[in-house]
C-alpha positions in Angstrom: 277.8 48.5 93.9 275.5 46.1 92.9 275.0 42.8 90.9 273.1 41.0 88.6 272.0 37.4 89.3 272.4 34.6 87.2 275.0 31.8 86.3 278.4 31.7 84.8 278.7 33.9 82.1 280.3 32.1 78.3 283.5 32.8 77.5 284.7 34.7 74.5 285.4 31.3 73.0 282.5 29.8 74.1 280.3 32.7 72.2 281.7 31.8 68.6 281.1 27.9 69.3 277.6 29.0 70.1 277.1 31.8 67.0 278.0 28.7 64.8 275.9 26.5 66.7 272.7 28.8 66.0 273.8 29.2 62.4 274.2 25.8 62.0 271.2 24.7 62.9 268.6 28.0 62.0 267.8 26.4 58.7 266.5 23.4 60.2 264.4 25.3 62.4 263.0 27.8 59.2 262.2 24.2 57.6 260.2 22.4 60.8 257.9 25.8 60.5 257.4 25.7 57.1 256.3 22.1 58.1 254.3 23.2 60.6 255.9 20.6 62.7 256.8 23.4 65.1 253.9 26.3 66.2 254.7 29.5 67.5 253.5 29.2 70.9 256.4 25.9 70.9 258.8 27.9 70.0 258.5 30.4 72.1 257.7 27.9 75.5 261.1 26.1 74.1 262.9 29.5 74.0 261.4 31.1 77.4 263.0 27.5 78.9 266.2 28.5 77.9 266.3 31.8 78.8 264.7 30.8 82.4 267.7 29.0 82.9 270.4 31.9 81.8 268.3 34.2 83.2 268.8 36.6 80.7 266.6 40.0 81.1 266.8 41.3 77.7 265.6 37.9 76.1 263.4 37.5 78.6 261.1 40.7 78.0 261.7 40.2 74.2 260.3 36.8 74.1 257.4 37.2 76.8 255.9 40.1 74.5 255.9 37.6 71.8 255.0 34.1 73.9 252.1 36.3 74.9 251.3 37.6 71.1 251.3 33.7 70.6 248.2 32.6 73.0 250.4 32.1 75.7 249.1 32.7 79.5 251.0 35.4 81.5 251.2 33.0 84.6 252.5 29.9 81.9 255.7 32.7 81.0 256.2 33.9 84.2 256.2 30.0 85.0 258.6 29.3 82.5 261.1 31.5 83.5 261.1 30.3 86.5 261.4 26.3 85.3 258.4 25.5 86.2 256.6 23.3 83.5 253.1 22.8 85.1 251.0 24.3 82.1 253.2 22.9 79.6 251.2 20.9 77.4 252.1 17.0 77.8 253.3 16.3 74.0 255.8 19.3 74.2 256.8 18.4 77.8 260.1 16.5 76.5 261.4 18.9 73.9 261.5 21.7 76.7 262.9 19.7 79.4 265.8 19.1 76.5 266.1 22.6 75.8 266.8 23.5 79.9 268.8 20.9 79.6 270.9 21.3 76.6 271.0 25.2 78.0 272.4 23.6 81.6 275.3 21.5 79.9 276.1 24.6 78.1 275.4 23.0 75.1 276.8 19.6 75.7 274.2 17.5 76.6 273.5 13.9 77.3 273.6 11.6 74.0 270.6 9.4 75.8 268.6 12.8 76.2 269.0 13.9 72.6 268.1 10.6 71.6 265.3 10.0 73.6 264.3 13.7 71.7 264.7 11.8 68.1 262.6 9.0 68.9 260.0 10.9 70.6 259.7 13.4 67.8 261.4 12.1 64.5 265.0 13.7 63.0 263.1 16.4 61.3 261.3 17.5 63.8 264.2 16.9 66.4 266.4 19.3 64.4 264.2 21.8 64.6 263.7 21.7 68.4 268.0 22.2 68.2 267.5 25.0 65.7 265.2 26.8 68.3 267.2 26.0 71.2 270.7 27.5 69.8 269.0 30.4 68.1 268.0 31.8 71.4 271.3 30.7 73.4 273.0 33.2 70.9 270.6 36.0 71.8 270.7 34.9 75.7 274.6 35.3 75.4 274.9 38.4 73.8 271.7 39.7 75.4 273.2 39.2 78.7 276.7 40.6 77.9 274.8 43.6 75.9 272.5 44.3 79.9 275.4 43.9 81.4 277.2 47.0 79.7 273.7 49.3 79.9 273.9 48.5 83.4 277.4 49.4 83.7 276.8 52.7 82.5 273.8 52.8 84.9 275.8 52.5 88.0 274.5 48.8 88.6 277.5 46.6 87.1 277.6 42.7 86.8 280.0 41.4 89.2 280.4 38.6 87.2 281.2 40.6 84.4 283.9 43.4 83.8 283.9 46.2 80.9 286.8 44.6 79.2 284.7 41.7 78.7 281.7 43.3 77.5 283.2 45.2 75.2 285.4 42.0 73.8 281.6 40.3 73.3 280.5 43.1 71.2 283.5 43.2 68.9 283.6 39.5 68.8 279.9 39.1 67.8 280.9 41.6 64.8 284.1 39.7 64.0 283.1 36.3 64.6 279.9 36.7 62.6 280.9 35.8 59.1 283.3 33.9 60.2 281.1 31.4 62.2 278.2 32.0 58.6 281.3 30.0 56.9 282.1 27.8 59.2 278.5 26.6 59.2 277.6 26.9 55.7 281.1 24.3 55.2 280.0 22.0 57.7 276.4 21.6 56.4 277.5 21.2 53.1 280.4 18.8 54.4 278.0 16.7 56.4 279.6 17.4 59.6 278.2 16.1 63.3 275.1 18.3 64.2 275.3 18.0 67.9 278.1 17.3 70.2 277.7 15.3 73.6 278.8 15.6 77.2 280.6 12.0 77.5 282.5 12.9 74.2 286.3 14.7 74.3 286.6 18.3 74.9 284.3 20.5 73.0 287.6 21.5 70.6 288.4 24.7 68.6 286.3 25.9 65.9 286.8 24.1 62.9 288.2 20.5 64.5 286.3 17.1 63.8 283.6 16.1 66.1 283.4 12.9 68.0 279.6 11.5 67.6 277.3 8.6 65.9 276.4 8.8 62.5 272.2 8.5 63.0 272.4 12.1 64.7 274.1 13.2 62.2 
């Protein structure tokens, strides 16, 4: 019996927190394009980080077809996946060392790191960075759990994994999907926290008030 690499897989609870997350932030991510404060190629060296570090196969075959579609080298996205950042241009250098980051703390990272993000680039263009980073965390998650079931049926399961978990992912993407679309649509229009931070309380229960500052807001 074999396994599939990679790290700990998200809980069913941790998968709605990060479905909202994505739709919480996907707007600001459709505006910093039509900005043009974001190019393809960034959002796709920004998305490639992230799924480097969930080493997630589906998202990572998806997105090199399209990092190379965008310009993008084949040794630069093989490099990516594997966290290195050598051909990384300098001036996008920070925003995907935030994104491995971000996608390390399992989406709690440091409030000095996001920060340091805000001054480098500006709110707007901050935001958007967040929007690309959570947008493919929700396709790494369910990617991974969606391999992991093909595999199954393969006759190469993922240890990690078990078929009662796979199959809870899959209904809970279905269920949890407008749910999680209301959830975020209230908290934009409520002016809730964006991001949440590793040094603050317990990431809580959908729905409960965030602990943050008011300028990432």
């Amino acid at each position: 019996m074999g396994t599939i690499p990679g790290r700990q897989l998200y809980s069913v609870r941790e998968s709605y927190r990060i479905l909202y997350y994505g739709l919480r932030t996907i707007g600001y991510l459709a505006r910093a394009r039509r900005k043009n404060e974001m190019s393809r190629d960034f959002i796709e060296r920004i998305m490639l980080a992230v799924t480097g570090v969930h080493d997630c196969a589906v998202c990572s075959h998806g997105h090199a077809k399209m990092a190379l579609e965008a310009g993008m080298s084949a040794d630069e996205i093989r490099d990516l996946l594997a966290g290195v950042m050598d051909d990384v241009p300098a001036g996008e250098l920070p925003a995907v060392l935030f994104a491995q980051h971000y996608a390390d703390s399992r989406a709690r990272p440091s409030r000095e790191s996001w920060e340091w993000v805000v001054d480098l680039y500006g709110l707007s263009r901050a935001r958007g960075i967040l929007g690309a980073i959570r947008m493919i965390m929700v396709g790494n998650t369910y990617g991974i759990t969606l391999g992991s079931l093909v595999n199954r049926f393969r006759g190469r399961p993922d240890l990690r994994s078990s078929l009662s978990y796979e199959l809870s992912m899959m209904l809970g993407l279905v269920l949890f999907l407008p749910v999680a679309l209301v959830h975020a649509l209230i908290s934009e229009l409520s002016g809730a926290p964006l991001i949440w931070f590793e040094a603050d309380r317990p990431v809580p229960a959908a729905g409960s008030p965030a602990v943050t500052s008011p300028d990432t807001q």
